[in-house]
N, C-alpha and C positions, 0 to 999 in steps of 0.2 A: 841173551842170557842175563844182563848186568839188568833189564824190564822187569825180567822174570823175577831176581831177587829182590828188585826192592816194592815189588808187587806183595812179594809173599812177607816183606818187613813191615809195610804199610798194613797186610791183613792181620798180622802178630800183635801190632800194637794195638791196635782199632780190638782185636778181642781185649787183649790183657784191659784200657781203658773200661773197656762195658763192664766186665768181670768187677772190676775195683769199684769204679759209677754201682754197680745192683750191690752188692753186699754194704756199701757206705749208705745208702738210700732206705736198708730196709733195718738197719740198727737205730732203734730210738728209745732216749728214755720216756717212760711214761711212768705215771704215781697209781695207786689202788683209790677206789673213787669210795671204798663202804670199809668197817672195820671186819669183814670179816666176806673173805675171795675164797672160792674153792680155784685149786689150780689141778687140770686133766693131764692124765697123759697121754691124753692124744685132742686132736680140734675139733670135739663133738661133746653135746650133753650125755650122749651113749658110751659116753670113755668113763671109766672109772675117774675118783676124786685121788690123786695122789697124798695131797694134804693141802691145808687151809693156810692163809693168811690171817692175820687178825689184828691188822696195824690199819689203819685207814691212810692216806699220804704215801706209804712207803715205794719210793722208787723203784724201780725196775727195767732192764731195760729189755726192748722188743728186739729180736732177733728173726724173726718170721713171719707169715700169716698166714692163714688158710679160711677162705669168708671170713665169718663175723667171730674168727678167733685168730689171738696172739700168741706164737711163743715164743715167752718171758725167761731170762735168767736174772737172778738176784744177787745181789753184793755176795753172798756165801758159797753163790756156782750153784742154785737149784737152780731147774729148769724145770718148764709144764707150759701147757696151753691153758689160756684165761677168755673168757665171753671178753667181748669190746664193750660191754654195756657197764663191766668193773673196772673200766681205767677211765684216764683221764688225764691232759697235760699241765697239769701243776707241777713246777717246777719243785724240787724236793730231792733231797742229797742225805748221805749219812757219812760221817767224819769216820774217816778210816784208821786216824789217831786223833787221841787228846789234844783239844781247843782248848782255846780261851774268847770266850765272848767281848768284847769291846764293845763301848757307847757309843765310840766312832769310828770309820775306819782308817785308822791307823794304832799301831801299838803305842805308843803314846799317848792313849786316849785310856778311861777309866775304863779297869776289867769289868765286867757284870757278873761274869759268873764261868763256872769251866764248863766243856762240854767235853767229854768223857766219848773214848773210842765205840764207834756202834751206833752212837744216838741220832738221831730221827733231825731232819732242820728242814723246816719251809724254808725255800727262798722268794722271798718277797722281789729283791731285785741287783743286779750288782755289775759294779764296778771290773776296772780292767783286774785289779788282783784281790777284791774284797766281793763278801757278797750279805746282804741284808736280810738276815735267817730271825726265824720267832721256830724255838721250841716249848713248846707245855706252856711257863708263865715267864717265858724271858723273850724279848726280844734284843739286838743289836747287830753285832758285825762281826765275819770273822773271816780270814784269809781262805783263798780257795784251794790252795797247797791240800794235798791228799785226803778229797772229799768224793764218794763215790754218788752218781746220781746226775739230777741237770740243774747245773747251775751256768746256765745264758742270761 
């Protein structure tokens, strides 16, 4: 009896493992590769268009696939299937509150400019708690604290 139960403990955990392993594995952020993605509701050209993107960079993360389509939810909680031929892995986040851009990172360092809740940041590259964003005509540094998107 005491085989039998830790048989059946060992096959509890070995699922809960895979279960946690497949849904960690298939969540990823990806960016929009053009300014302007139609997103489906469903994973075929034969699905209707639900509505458009028109940001080019804009984060997104994949929660799905089915072939040569992804489905995406966005910082706002939309979801839809997108072609794999409109993403792309550029790292890219949007600040979920108001920044402050920095020359360097650290706060101590000269401001550049603010960045405002919503806005769009390439990440170029970053540090353990900073990360080296260019949006429109600024580049510099800004903490990674409450930034939606991939910043690795």
């Amino acid at each position: 009896m005491h085989m039998l139960k830790s048989n059946f403990i060992i096959l509890i955990i070995t699922f809960i493992i895979l279960q946690v392993s497949y849904v960690v594995a298939e969540e990823k952020f990806l960016s929009l590769k053009k300014n302007k993605v139609n997103v489906r509701y469903g994973p075929s050209f034969d699905s209707p268009v639900k509505y458009i993107y028109k940001k080019i960079n804009l984060p997104i993360m994949q929660i799905d696939e089915k072939e040569n389509f992804r489905r995406i939810i966005d910082y706002k909680k939309n979801s839809g299937w997108i072609h794999v031929s409109q993403l792309k892995k550029v790292n890219s986040a949007i600040a979920v509150e108001d920044k402050v851009l920095f020359k360097k990172p650290t706060i101590f360092s000269e401001p550049i400019a603010n960045i405002k809740k919503g806005r769009l940041l390439v990440v170029q590259k970053c540090l353990i708690d900073w990360c080296k964003v260019e949006t429109e005509t600024f580049k510099g540094w800004v903490d990674k604290k409450n930034m939606w998107g991939s910043i690795n």
